[in-house]
C-alpha positions in Angstrom: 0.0 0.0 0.0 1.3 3.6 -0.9 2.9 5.8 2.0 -0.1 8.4 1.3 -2.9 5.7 2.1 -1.1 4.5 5.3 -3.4 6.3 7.6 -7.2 6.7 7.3 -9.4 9.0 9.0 -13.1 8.2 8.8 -16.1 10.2 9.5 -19.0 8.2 10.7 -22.3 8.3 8.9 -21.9 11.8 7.6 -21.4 13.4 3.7 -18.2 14.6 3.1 -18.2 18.0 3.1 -15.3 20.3 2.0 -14.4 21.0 5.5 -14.8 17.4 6.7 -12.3 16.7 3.0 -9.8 19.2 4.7 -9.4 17.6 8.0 -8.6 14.4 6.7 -6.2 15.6 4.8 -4.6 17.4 7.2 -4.9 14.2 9.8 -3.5 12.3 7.4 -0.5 14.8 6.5 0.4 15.4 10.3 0.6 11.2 10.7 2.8 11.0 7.7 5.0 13.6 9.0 5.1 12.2 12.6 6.4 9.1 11.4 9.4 10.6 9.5 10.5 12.2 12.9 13.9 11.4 14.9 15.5 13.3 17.9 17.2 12.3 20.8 16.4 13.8 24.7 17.5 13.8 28.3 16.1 14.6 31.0 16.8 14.4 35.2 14.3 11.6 37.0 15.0 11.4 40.5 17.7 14.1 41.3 17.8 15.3 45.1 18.9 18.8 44.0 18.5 21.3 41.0 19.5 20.3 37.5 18.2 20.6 34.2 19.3 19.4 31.1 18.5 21.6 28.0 18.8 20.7 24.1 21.2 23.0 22.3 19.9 22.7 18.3 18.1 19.6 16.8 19.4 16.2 16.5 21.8 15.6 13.5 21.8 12.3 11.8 24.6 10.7 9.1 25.0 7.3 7.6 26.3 5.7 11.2 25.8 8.4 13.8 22.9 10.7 15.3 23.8 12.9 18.1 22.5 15.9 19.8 24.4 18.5 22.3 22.7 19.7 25.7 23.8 22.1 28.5 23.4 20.9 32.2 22.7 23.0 34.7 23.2 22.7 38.0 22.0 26.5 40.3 25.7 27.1 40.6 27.4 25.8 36.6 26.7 24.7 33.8 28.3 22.4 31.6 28.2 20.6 27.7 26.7 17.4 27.1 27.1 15.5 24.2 25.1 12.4 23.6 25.1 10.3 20.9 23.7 6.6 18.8 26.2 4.8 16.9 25.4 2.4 14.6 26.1 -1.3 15.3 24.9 -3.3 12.9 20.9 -3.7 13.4 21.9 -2.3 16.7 23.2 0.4 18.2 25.2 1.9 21.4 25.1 5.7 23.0 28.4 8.0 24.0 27.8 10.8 26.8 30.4 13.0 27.2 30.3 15.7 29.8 32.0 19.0 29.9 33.9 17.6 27.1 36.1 14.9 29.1 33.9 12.1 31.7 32.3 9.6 29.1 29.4 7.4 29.8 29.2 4.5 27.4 26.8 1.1 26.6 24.6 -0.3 24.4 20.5 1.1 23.3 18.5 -0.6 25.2 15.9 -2.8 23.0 13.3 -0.1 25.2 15.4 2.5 23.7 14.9 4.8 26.7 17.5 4.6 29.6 19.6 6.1 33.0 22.9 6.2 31.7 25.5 4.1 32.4 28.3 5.3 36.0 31.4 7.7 35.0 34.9 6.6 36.8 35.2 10.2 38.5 32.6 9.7 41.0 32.8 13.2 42.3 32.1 14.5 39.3 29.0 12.1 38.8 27.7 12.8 41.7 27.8 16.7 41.7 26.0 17.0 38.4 24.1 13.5 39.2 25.3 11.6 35.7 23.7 8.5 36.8 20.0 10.0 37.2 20.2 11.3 33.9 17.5 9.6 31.4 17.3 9.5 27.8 15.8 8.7 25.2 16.1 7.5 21.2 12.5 8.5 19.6 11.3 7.9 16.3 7.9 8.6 14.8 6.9 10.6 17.8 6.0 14.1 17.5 8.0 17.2 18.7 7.4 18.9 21.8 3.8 20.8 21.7 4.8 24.5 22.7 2.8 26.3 25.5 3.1 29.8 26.5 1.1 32.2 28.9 -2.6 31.7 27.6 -6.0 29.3 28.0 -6.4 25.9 26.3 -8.5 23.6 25.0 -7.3 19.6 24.9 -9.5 17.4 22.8 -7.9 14.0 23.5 -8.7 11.3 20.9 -12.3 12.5 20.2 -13.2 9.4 18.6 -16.0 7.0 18.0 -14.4 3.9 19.4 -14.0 5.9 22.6 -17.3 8.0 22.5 -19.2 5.2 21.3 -21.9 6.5 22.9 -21.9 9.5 20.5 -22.3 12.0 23.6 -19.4 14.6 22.3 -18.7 15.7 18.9 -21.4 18.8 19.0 -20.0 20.1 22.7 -16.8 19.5 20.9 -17.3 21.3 18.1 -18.5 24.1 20.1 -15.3 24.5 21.8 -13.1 24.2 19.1 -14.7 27.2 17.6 -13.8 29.1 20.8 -11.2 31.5 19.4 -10.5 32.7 22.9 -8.7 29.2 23.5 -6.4 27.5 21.2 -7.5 23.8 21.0 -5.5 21.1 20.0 -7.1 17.6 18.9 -4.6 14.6 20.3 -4.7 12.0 18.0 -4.6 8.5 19.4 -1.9 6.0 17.7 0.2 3.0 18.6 2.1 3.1 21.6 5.5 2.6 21.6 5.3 3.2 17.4 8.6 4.3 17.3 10.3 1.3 18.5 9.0 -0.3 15.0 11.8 1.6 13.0 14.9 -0.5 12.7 18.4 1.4 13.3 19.5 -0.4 9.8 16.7 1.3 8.1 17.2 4.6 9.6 21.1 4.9 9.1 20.4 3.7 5.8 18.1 6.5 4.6 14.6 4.6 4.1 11.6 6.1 5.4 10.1 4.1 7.8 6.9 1.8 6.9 4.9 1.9 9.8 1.4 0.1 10.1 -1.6 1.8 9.2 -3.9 3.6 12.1 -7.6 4.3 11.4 -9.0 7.2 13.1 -12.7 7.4 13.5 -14.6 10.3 14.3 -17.8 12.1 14.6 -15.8 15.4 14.0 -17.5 17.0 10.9 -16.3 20.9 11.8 -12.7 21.6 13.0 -11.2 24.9 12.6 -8.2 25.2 10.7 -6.7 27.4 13.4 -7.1 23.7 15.6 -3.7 22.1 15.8 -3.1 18.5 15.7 -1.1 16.1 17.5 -0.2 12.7 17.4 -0.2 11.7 20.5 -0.2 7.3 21.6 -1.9 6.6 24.2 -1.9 10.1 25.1 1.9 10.2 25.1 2.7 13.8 24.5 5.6 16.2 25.4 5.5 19.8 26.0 7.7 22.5 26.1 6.7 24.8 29.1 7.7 28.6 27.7 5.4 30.5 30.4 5.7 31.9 33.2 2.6 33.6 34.4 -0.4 31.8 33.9 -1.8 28.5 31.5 -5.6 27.1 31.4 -6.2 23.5 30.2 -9.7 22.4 29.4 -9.6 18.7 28.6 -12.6 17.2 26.9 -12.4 13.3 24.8 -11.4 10.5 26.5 -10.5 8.7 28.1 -10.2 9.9 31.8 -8.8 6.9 33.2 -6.1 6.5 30.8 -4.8 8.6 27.7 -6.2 12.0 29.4 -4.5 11.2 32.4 -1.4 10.5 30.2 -1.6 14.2 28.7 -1.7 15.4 32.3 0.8 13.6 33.8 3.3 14.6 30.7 2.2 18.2 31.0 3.0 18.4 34.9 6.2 16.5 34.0 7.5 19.0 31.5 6.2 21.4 33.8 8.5 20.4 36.6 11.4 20.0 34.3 11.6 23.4 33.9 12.3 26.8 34.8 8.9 27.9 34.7 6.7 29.3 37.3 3.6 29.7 36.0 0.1 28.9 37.7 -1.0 25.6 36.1 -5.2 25.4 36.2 -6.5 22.1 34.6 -10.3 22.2 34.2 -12.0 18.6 33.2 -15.3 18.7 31.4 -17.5 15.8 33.4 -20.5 16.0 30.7 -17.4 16.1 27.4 -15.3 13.7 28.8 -15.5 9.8 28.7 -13.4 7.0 30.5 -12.9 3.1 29.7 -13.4 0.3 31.7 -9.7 -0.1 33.1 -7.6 2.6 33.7 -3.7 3.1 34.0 -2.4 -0.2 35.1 -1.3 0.1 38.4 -3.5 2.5 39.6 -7.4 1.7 41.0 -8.9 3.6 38.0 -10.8 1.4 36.6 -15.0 1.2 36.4 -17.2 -1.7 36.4 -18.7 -3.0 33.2 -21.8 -2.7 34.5 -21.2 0.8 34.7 -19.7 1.3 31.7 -22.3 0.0 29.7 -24.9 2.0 31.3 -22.5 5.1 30.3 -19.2 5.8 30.4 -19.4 9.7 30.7 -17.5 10.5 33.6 -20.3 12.6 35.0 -22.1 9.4 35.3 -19.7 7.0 35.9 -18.7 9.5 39.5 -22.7 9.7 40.2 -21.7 8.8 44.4 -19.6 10.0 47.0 -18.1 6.5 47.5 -17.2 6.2 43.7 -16.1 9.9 43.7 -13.7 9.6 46.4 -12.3 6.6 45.1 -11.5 7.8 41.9 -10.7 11.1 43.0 -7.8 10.3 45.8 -6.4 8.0 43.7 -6.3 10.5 40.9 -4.8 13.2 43.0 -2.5 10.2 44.8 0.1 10.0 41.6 0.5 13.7 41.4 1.3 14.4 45.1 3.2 10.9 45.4 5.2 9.3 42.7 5.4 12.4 40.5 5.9 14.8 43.0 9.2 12.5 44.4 10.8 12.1 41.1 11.0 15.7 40.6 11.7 16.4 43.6 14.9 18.7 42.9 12.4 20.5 40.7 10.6 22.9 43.4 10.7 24.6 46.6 6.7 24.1 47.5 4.3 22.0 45.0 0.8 22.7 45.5 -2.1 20.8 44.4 -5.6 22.0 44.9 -7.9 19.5 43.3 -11.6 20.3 43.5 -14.4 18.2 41.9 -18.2 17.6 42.9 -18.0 15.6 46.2 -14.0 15.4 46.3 -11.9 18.6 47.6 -8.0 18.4 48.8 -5.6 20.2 49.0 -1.1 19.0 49.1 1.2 20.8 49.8 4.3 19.0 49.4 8.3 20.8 49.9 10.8 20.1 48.1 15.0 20.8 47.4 14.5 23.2 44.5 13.9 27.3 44.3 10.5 27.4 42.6 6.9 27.9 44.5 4.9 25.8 42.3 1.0 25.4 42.2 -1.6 23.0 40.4 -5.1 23.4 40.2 -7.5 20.7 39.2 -11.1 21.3 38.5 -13.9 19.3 37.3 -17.0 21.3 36.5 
C-alpha cells in the first residue's frame, strides 16, 4: 500500500463536506509527518537537588551516527553534554560526554529509553548527578507541543471507538470554535510506534513503513486554526515557555487513561523546567468519557456494568463512595510518585484539586527554588 494511504481517517455516517475533505487531509499529512521524525532527549528523574538538562539545536543524523548536544545546569554551573547513537549493525550503542572529558558509554536498550551508564570520577557524577540522567532515542513521535502564557483547550482522541456512545462531537465542536482558547485535537496512535523503526533502516536513509492507524470520528467541523497532534496513548511532550499563567480544558477521552497521560506529561515538562507559571487544569464531566480499566497500576478502573450503562464520567462518578475513590487516587500519583521524582524541581508544589464531592488540597516541599501550584477542577 502507498505511504499516502497508510493512515485513514473516517467520518461516521456523515457526507463529506469540503471542511470534513480538509481535516482528513490534514490528519493524514500530520501522521505522515510524525512518522518521518527522529531526535534524541534527556532529562533528570529522580535528582535530590537542582539540575536541568536543555537541548542546544536539533538532533543531526549521518550514515552511522545521530547525536545531539545539551547544557546541564546545576544553580551554581553549567556544563556541555554531548550524547550520541552509533550504529552497530541492526543495533546500536550511546556516548555521553560531559564538559567535554567524563564519558558514559553502553549499548540502546531494545526499550530505547534509559539512566545512563556510571562515569569513573565519581565526584564529578555525583555533583552533576550523571547517573539520574535519562534519555531517550525516539522515532515517529511528534515534537514537543509549545505552550506559552494563555488558555487551552485539549481534545484527547475524540473518537468514535472511545465515544461510542456519540455524547461529544457537538459540545466538541463548540469548543473548538472558541477562538479565545487555542485547541489542540490529540490523536490517538500506537504506543510505543517508534520502537517499529529498525536502526539499519534509519542509518540507511529509508523512510520508515509503519502500520496503518484508522481514526474514526464524529468530528465534521474543525477549525483550521485547531492544531493536531499525534499523540499514543496520550503520550505527548511539552515544552513549558510560560511563566505567568496556562488554562487547560480537557474534553475526549479517556479519563482513566490517555487524558490522564496528557496530564501527567504536562505536569512532567512542567517540573522540568524553569517555569513558574500557575498551572489550572479544568475537566469537562459532561465532554469527557473514561474506559473500563484505567492506567495499570493504579485503581482507575470502572465496572462494566457501569460502563455499559455510560461511560461519561459525569455518570460514571454519580456517588460519593465512587467519587472519592477515583478522585484520591487521581490526586494520589501527582502528590506521590510524581511529586518525588522531581523532587529537585521545586521549593513548594501545591495541588488543589476540586471536583463535585472530592476537595484536597497537598502541599508538598521540596529541594529546588520554585513555588509551584496546580489546580485541578472538574466542573
Amino acid at each position: 500500500m502507498k505511504s499516502t494511504l497508510r493512515f485513514v481517517l473516517v467520518l461516521l455516517a456523515i457526507p463529506l463536506s469540503a471542511k470534513s475533505a480538509d481535516f482528513m487531509a490534514r490528519v493524514n499529512e500530520v501522521y505522515l509527518a510524525t512518522d518521518k521524525n527522529f531526535d534524541l532527549e534527556c532529562r533528570y528523574l529522580w535528582n535530590s537537588s537542582y539540575k536541568l538538562i536543555t537541548p542546544k539545536g536539533e538532533t543531526r543524523r549521518d550514515s552511522s551516527t545521530m547525536g545531539r548536544d545539551f547544557v546541564i545546569e546545576n544553580g551554581e554551573a553549567s556544563i556541555p553534554m554531548s550524547f550520541k547513537v552509533i550504529r552497530d549493525g541492526r543495533n546500536a550503542n550511546y556516548e555521553a560526554v560531559f564538559d567535554n572529558i567524563h564519558v558514559s558509554r553502553n549499548k540502546v536498550s531494545s526499550k530505547r529509553e534509559f539512566f545512563l551508564a556510571g562515569l569513573s570520577d565519581k565526584n564529578f557524577q555525583n555533583q552533576f548527578e550523571t547517573s539520574q540522567i535519562y534519555c531517550y532515542v525516539n522515532f515517529a513521535y511528534a515534537e514537543p507541543y509549545v505552550l506559552k502564557d494563555g488558555d487551552y483547550h485539549f481534545s484527547v482522541h475524540p473518537q468514535k471507538n472511545y465515544d461510542w456512545q456519540s455524547r461529544l462531537s457537538l459540545g466538541i465542536e463548540t469548543l473548538l470554535k472558541d477562538q479565545s482558547m487555542q485547541s489542540v485535537v490529540f490523536l490517538e496512535n500506537g504506543n510505543l510506534r517508534g520502537n517499529l523503526v529498525s536502526f539499519r533502516d534509519f542509518f540507511e536513509g529509508r523512510e520508515p513503513n509503519l502500520p496503518m492507524y484508522v481514526f474514526e470520528t464524529e468530528l465534521t467541523d474543525i477549525p483550521t486554526t485547531t492544531d493536531l497532534v499525534v499523540s499514543p496513548a496520550g503520550n505527548s511532550r511539552f515544552d513549558i515557555k510560560a511563566n505567568n499563567q496556562i488554562n487547560i480544558k480537557f474534553t475526549g477521552g479517556n479519563h482513566n487513561y490517555c487524558i490522564w497521560n496528557v496530564t501527567r506529561h504536562v505536569l512532567q515538562d512542567f517540573l522540568h523546567s524553569n517555569s513558574e507559571a500557575r498551572f489550572t487544569l479544568r475537566y469537562d464531566l459532561n465532554l469527557i468519557v473514561a474506559q473500563g480499566y484505567g492506567i495499570e497500576g493504579l485503581p482507575l478502573d470502572f465496572p462494566a456494568r457501569d460502563i455499559n450503562r455510560s461511560n461519561l464520567l459525569k455518570d460514571l462518578l454519580s456517588t460519593p463512595a465512587k467519587q472519592e475513590r477515583y478522585h484520591g487516587s487521581y490526586i494520589q500519583y501527582f502528590t506521590g510518585y510524581l511529586a518525588r521524582e522531581y523532587q529537585g524541581m521545586y521549593k513548594t508544589y501545591t495541588v488543589k484539586y476540586s471536583a463535585p464531592g472530592f476537595k484536597r488540597e497537598v502541599v508538598l516541599n521540596g529541594n529546588g527554588t520554585r513555588d509551584l501550584i496546580v489546580d485541578f477542577i472538574y466542573e
